[in-house]
C-alpha positions as CSV (number, residue, x, y, z in Angstrom):
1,X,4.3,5.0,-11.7
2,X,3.0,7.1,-9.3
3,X,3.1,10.9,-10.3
4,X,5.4,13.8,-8.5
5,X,5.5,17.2,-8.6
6,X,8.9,19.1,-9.0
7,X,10.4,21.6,-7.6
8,X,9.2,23.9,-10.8
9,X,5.8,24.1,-8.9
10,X,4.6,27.8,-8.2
11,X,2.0,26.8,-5.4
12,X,-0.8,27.8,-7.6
13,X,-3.0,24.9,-5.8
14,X,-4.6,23.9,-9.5
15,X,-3.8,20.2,-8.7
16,X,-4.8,19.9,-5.3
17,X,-9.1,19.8,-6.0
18,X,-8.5,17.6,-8.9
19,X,-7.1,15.0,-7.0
20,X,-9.7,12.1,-6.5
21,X,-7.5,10.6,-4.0
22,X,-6.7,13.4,-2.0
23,X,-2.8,12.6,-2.4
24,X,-2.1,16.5,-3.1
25,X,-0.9,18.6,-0.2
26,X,0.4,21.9,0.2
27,X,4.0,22.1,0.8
28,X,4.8,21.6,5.2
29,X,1.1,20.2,5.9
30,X,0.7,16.9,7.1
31,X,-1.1,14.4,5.4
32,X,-3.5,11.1,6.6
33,X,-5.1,8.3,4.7
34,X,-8.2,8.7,5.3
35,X,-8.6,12.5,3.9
36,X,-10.7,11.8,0.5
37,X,-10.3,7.7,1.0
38,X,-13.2,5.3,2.7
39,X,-9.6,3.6,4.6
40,X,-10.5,3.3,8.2
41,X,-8.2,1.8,11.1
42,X,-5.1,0.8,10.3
43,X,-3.5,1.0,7.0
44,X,-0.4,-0.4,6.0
45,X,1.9,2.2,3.8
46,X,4.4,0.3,0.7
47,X,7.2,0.4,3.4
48,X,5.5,-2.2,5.5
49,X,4.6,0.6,8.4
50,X,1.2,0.5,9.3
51,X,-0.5,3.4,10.4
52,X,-3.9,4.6,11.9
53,X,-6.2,5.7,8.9
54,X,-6.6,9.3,10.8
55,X,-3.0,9.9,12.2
56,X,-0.7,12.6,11.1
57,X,2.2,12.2,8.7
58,X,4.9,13.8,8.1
59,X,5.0,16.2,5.0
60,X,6.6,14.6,1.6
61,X,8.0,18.5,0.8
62,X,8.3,21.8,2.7
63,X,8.8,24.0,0.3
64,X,6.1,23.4,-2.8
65,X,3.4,21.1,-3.5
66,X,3.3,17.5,-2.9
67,X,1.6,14.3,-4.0
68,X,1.7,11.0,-1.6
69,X,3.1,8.2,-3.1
70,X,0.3,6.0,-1.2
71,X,-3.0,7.5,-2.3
72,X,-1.7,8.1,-5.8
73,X,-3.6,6.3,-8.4
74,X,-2.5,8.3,-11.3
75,X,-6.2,9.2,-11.2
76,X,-6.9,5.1,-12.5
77,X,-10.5,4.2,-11.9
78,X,-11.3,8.0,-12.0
79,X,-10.5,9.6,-15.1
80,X,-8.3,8.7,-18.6
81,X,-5.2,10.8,-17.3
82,X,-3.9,12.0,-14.4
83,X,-5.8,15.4,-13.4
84,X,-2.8,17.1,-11.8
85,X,-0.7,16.9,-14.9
86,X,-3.7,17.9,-17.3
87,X,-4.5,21.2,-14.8
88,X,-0.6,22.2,-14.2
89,X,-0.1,25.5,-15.7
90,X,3.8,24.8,-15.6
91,X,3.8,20.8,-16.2
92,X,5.8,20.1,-12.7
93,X,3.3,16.7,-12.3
94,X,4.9,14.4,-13.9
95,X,5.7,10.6,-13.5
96,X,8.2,9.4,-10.6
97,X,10.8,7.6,-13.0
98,X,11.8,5.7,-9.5
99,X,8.7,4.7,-9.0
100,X,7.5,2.6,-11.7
101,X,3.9,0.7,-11.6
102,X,1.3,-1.0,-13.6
103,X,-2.0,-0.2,-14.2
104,X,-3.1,-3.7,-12.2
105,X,-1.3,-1.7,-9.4
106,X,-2.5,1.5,-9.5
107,X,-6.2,-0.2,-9.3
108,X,-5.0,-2.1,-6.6
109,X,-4.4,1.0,-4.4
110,X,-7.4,2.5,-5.6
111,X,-9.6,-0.4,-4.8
112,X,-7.6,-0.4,-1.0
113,X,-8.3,3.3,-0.6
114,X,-11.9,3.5,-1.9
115,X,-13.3,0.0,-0.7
């Protein structure tokens, strides 16, 4: 599964630098594949929509912290555990119980961002 934050976060910002993939934003920024990814071009995103590697997205969340569902990794092919959850001073990363995924998966994606 891919990890979110909730709506407990306080904005500290721990998570974001942890964050091999760069999938950590601050709450109303917009977001692109290639920040922190090798990705260049076109990508396409789990809906099926294919994007330019550098254009803009649209924020996940306003209001508090956010991790992108396509560049997260859970930190596989990085590190033993997922970063943002080990730095969280108020445990708001946690898994997305609607998004459920196996390791083979989430070294998938990390293979496709860092090739």
């Amino acid at each position: 599964m891919a990890i979110i934050i909730t709506d407990e976060c306080i904005n500290c910002g721990a998570c974001e630098p942890e964050c091999p993939n760069n999938a950590i934003y601050e709450g109303g920024v917009e977001w692109k594949i290639s920040e922190g990814t090798t990705v260049k071009g076109s990508y396409t995103l789990e809906t099926g929509n294919q994007v330019g590697a550098d254009d803009d997205q649209a924020p996940v969340e306003d209001d508090y912290y956010y991790i992108v569902p396509d560049k997260c990794t859970e930190c596989k092919g990085f590190h033993e555990e997922p970063q943002c959850a080990a730095v969280c001073p108020v445990d708001c990363c946690v898994p997305d119980p609607d998004r459920e995924e196996s390791e083979e998966v989430l070294l998938e994606r990390q293979a496709r961002l860092h090739a």
